[in-house]
Short mmCIF file of the C-alpha atoms (twelve columns), coordinates in Angstrom:
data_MODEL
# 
_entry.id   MODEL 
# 
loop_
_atom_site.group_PDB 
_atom_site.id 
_atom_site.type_symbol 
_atom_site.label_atom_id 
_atom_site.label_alt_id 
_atom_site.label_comp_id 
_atom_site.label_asym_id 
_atom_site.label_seq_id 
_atom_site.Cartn_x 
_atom_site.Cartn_y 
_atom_site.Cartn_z 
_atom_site.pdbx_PDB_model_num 
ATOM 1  C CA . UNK A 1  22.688  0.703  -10.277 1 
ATOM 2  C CA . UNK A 2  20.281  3.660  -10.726 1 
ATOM 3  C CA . UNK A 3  16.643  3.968  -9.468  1 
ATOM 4  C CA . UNK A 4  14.414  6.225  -11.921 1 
ATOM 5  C CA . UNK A 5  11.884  8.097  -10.492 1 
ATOM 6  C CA . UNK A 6  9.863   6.888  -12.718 1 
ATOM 7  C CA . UNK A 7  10.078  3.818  -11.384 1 
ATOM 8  C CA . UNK A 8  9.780   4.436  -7.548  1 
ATOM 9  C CA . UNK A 9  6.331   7.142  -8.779  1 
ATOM 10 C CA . UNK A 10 4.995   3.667  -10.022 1 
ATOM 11 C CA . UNK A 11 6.259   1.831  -7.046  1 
ATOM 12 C CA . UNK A 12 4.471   4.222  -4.505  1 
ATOM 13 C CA . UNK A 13 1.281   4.414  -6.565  1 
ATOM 14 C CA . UNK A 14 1.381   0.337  -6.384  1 
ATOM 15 C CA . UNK A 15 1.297   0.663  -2.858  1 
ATOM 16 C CA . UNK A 16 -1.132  3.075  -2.422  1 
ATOM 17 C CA . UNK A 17 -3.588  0.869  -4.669  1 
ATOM 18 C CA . UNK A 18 -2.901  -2.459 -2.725  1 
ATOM 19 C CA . UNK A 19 -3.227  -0.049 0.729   1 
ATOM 20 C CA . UNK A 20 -7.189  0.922  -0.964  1 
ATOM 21 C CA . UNK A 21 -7.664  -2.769 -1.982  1 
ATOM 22 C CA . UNK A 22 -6.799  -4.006 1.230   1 
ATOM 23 C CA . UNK A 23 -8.654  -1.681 2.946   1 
ATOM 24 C CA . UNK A 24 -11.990 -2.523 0.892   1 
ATOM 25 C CA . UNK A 25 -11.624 -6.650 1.188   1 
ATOM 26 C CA . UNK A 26 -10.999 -6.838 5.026   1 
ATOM 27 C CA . UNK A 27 -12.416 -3.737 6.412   1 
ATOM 28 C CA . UNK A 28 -14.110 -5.784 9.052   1 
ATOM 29 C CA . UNK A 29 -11.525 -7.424 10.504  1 
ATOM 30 C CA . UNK A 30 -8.269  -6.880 9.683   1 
ATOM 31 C CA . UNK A 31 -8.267  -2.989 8.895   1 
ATOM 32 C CA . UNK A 32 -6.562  -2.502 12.809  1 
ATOM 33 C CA . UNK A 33 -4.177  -4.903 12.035  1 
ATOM 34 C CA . UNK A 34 -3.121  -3.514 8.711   1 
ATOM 35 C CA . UNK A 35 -3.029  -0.093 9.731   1 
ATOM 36 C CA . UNK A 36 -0.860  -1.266 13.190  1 
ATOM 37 C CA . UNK A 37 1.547   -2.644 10.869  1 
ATOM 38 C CA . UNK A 38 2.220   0.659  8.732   1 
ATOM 39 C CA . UNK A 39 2.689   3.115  10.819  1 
# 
C-alpha cells in the first residue's frame, strides 16, 4: 500500500481549511475547546 504525497499535501491542506472554518463558525464558544484538543 503506498501513500502519495500528493495525497497526504491534499490531506493536510483539508485540515488546515476545516481548522479556518471551524475557527470562523464557533469562535465564541468553542475556539478553547478546539484548540485544547489539537495541541
Amino acid at each position: 500500500m503506498r501513500i502519495s504525497s500528493l495525497s497526504i499535501a491534499n490531506t493536510l491542506s483539508a485540515m488546515i481549511n476545516d481548522k479556518r472554518i471551524y475557527r470562523k463558525s464557533f469562535q465564541s464558544s468553542s475556539t478553547a475547546e478546539f484548540e485544547s484538543t489539537n495541541q
